[in-house]
MINUBA-833776 format. One record per residue (C-alpha): residue number from 0; residue in three letters; x, y, z. Coordinates in steps of 0.25 Angstrom, whole numbers. Layout:
> i, aa, xx, yy, zz
> NUM, Ala, X, Y, Z
...
***
This chain:
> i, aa, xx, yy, zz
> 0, Unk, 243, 317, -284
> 1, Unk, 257, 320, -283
> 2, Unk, 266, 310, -275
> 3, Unk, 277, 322, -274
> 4, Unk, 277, 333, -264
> 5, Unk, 279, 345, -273
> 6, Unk, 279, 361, -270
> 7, Unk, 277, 372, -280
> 8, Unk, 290, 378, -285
> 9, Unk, 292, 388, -276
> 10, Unk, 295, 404, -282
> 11, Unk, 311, 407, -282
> 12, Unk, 316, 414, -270
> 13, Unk, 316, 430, -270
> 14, Unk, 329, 434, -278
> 15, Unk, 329, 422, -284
> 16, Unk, 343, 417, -279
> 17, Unk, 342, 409, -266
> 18, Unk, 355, 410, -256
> 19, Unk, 360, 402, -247
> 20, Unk, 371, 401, -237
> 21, Unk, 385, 399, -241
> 22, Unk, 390, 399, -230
> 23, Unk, 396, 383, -229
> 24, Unk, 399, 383, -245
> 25, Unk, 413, 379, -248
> 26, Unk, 420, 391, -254
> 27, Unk, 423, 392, -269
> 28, Unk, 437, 391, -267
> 29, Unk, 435, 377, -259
> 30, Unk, 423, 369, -266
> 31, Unk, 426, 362, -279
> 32, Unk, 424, 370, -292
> 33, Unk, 410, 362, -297
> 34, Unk, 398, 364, -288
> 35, Unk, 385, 355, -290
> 36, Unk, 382, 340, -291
> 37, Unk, 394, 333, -291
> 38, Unk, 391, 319, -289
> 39, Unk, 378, 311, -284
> 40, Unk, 379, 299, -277
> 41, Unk, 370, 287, -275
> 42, Unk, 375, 285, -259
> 43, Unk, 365, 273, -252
> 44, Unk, 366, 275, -238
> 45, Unk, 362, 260, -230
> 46, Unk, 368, 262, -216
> 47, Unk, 375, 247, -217
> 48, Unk, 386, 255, -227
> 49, Unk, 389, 264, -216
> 50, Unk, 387, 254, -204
> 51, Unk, 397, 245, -211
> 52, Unk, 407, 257, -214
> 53, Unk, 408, 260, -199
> 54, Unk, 410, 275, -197
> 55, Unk, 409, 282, -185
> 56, Unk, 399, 288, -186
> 57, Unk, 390, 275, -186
> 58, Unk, 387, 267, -173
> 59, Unk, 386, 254, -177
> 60, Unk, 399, 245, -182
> 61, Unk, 401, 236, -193
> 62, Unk, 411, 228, -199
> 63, Unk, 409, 232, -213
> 64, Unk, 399, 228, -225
> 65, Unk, 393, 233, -238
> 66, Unk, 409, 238, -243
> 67, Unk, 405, 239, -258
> 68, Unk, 396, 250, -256
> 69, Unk, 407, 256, -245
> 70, Unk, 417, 256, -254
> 71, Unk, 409, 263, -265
> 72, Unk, 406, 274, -255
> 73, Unk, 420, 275, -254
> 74, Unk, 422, 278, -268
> 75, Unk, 411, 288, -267
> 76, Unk, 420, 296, -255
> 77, Unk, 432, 297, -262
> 78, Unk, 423, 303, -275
> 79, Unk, 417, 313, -264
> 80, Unk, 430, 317, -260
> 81, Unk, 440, 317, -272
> 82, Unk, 429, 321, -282
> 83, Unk, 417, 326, -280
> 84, Unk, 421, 336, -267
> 85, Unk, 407, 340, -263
> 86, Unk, 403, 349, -252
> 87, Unk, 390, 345, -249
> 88, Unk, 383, 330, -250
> 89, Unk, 366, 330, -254
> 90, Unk, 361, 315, -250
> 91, Unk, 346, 312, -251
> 92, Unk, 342, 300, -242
> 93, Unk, 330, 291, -243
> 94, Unk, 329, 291, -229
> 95, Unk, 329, 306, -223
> 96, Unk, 313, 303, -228
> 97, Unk, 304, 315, -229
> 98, Unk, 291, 313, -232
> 99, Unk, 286, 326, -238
> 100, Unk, 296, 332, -247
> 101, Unk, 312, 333, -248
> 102, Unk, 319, 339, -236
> 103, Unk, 336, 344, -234
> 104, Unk, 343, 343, -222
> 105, Unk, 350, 357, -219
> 106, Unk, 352, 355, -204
> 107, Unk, 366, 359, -204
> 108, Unk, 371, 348, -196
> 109, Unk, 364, 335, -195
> 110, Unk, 370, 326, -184
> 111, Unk, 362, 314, -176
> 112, Unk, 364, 298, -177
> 113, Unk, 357, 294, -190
> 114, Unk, 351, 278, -187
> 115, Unk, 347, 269, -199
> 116, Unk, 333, 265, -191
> 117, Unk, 335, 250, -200
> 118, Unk, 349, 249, -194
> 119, Unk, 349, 257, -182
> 120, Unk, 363, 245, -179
> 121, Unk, 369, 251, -193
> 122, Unk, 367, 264, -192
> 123, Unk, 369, 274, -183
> 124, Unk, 376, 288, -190
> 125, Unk, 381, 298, -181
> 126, Unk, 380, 310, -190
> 127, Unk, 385, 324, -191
> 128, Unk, 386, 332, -204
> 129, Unk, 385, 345, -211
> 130, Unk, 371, 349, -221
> 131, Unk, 374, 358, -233
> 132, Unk, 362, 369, -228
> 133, Unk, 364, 379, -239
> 134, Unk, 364, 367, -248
> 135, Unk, 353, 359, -242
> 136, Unk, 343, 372, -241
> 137, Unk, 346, 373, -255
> 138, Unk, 341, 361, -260
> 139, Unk, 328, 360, -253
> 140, Unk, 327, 375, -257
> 141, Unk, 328, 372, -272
> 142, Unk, 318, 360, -270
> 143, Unk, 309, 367, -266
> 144, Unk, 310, 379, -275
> 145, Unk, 309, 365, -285
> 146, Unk, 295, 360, -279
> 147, Unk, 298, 350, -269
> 148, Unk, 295, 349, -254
> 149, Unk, 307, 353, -246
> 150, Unk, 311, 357, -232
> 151, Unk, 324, 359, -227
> 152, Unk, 327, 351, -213
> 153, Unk, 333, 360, -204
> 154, Unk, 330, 350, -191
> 155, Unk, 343, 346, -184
> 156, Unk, 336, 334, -176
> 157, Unk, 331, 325, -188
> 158, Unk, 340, 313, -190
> 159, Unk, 347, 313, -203
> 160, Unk, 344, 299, -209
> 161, Unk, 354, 288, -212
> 162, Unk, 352, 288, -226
> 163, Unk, 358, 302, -228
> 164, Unk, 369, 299, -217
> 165, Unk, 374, 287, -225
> 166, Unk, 374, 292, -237
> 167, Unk, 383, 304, -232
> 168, Unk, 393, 295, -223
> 169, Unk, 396, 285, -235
> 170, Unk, 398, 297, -244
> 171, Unk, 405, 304, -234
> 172, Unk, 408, 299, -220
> 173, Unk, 416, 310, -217
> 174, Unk, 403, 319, -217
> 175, Unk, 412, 333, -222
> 176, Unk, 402, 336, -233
> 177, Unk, 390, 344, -231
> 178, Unk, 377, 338, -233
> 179, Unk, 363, 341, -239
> 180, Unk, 354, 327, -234
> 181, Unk, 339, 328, -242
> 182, Unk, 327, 318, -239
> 183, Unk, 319, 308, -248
> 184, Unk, 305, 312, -248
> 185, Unk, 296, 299, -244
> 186, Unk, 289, 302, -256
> 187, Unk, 292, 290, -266
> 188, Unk, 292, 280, -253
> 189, Unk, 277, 282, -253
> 190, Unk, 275, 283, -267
> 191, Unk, 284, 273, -274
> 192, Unk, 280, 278, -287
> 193, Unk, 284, 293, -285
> 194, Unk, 292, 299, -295
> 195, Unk, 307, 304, -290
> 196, Unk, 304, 317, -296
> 197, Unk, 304, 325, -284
> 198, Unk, 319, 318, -282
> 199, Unk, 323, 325, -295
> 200, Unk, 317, 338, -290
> 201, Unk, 325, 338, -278
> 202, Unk, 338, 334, -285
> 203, Unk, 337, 346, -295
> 204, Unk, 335, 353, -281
> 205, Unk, 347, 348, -276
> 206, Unk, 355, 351, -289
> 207, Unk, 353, 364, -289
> 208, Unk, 356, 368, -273
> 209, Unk, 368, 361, -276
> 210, Unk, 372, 372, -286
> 211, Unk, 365, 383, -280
> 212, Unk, 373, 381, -270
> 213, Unk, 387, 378, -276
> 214, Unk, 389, 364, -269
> 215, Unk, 397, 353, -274
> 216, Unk, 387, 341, -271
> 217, Unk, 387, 327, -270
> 218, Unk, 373, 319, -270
> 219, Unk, 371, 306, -263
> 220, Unk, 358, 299, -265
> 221, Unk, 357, 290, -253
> 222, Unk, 348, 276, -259
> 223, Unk, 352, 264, -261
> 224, Unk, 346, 256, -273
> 225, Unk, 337, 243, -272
> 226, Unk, 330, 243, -258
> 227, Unk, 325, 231, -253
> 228, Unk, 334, 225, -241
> 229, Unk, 334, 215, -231
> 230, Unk, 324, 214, -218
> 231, Unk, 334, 208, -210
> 232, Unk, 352, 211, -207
> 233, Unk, 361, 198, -203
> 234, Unk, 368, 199, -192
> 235, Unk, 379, 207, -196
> 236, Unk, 375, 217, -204
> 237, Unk, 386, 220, -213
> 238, Unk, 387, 203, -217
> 239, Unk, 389, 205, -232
> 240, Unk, 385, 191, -233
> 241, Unk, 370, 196, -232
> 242, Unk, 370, 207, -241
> 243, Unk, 366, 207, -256
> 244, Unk, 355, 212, -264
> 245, Unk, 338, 211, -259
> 246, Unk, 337, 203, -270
> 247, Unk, 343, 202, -285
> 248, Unk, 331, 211, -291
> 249, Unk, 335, 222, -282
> 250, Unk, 349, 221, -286
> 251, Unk, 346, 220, -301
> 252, Unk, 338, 233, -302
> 253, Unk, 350, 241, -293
> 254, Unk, 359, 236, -304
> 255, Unk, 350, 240, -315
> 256, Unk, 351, 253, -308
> 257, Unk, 365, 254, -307
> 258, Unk, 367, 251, -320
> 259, Unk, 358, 262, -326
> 260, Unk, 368, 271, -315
> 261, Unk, 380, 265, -319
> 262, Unk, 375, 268, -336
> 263, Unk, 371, 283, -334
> 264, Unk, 366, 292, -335
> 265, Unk, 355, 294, -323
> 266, Unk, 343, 298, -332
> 267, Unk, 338, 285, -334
> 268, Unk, 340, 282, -317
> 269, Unk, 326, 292, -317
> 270, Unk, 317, 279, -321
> 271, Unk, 328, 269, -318
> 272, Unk, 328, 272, -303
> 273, Unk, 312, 273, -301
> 274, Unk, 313, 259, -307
> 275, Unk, 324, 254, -297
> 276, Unk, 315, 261, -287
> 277, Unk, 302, 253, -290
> 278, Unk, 311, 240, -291
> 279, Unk, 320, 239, -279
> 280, Unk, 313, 248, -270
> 281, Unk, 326, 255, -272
> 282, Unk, 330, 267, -261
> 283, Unk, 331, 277, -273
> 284, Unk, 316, 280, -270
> 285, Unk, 318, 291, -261
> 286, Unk, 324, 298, -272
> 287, Unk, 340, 301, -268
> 288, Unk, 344, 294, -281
> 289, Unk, 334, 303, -289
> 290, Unk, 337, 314, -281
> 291, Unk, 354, 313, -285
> 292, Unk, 352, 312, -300
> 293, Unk, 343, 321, -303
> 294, Unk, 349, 331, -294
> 295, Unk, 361, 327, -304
> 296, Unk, 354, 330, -316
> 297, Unk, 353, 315, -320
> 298, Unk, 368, 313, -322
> 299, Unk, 370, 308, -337
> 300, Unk, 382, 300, -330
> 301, Unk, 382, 285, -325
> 302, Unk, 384, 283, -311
> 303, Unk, 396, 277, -304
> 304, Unk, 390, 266, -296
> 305, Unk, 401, 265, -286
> 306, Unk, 395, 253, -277
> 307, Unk, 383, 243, -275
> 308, Unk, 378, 234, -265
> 309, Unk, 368, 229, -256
> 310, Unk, 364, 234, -242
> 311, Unk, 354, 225, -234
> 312, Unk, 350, 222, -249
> 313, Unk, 348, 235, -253
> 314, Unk, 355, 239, -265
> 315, Unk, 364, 250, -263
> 316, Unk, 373, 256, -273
> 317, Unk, 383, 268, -273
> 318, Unk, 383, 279, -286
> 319, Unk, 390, 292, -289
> 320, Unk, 385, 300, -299
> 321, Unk, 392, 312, -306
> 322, Unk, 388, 323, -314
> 323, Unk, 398, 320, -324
> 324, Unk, 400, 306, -323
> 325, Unk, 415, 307, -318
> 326, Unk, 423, 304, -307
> 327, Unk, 423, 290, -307
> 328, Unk, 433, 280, -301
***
């Protein structure tokens, strides 16, 4: 019996050309002259990052921790800005959890208080940012059209997770891009031996919105890597003193990852990262990191792995992607 939830491919649309509102798109004369994919990045999201970067829009306060992956994150802005230039950010999160199909946020603007239910005393997010709908109803139109179970949330009550929200502040705090946010199907939590197939089918989904719609777009795949962490915090959570990997197998088979990354091309990740998977327990199950390279095309480019470390234990490790391979430094 099949582990997937899977529709028939439904019969193109009356005129065969499905339109959609254009009213938000940035003029021709404004956007940049190259539409499409322009990078994907591998964003982890643990609340300790943006607990220990104290922004104000987070209750509690800290007096620091974790700056490796901080200052990678850093990096990764200044690319956003300076290069990449997008005008809408598309993050799938592990933990905005559905557990029949793969549903799109297109509630124009999401705002609430988003609370890590782990570390309530870490995080909590006031939020208040703009969703992409022309875009967002887009993808889950072309996945359906490609066989998956979609909806589109349209709810203005339901909390966005923190998962999505800490991807999208430590890619941009400033919260002045659009966003499209998608959900992880619970699927392969159940079934730890389910294919990420259907992860690959919502990618090319993905892809293909984004040049329906002419956006210039920038993926973020919010996992971290190995995924066994500790049970109990000291004191002070942000004492460095205490952090390093669960243990050294975890952190030998995220290197073995990164190193595959750091080679190129992604083809091989397809195997590579159901192994990681099986062997770390690693966050990547719930298919973002799937999801961001096939939605790519399986770039034949290495990735820039701009940062590593470890949160609680967890392996954790910042990645840019780009189609062709360039704007590093």
């Amino acid at each position: 019996m099949s582990r997937v939830f899977r529709v028939p491919v439904a019969p193109a649309r009356s005129g065969g050309v499905r339109r959609y509102d254009t009213t938000e798109r940035p003029s021709a004369e404004s956007a940049p002259a190259r539409a499409g994919i322009v990078a994907g990045v591998l964003s982890p999201h643990p609340p300790h990052l943006i607990y220990a970067e104290n922004p104000p829009q987070n209750e509690p306060r800290s007096t620091g921790g974790w700056e490796v992956l901080r200052w990678a994150y850093e990096r990764l802005r200044k690319r956003i800005r300076e290069v990449h230039r997008p005008d809408v950010l598309i993050v799938h999160a592990p933990h905005w959890i559905t557990m029949v199909g793969h549903h799109v946020n297109c509630v124009p603007n999401p705002r609430g208080v988003s609370v890590e239910p782990i570390f309530p005393h870490l995080f909590r997010y006031s939020y208040d940012f703009r969703t992409d709908v022309e875009l967002g109803e887009a993808i889950a139109d072309e996945a359906t059209d490609l066989g998956l179970v979609t909806r589109k949330l349209h709810d203005p009550r339901v909390r966005v997770d923190y998962a999505t929200i800490g991807a999208l502040h430590l890619v941009n705090p400033a919260w002045d891009i659009p966003v499209v946010s998608l959900s992880a199907n619970n699927n392969p939590y159940f079934y730890s031996e389910a294919s990420l197939e259907e992860m690959e089918v919502l990618g090319e989904a993905t892809r293909r919105a984004v040049e329906r719609t002419g956006r210039r777009a920038v993926l973020l795949a919010s996992n971290s890597l190995s995924h066994l962490h500790w049970h109990e915090e000291p004191e002070l959570p942000e004492d460095m003193e205490r952090e390093h990997p669960y243990n050294n197998h975890q952190y030998r088979w995220d290197m073995k990852l990164l190193e595959a990354i750091r080679r190129g091309p992604t083809a091989p990740l397809r195997e590579l990262i159901t192994e990681h998977i099986e062997a770390t327990a690693s966050e990547t199950k719930a298919g973002s990191l799937t999801w961001m390279l096939a939605a790519m095309g399986w770039p034949q480019v290495p990735g820039d792995v701009m940062g590593y470390g470890t949160i609680i234990g967890t392996g954790n490790a910042v990645v840019e992607w780009t189609p062709e391979g360039g704007h590093r430094g």
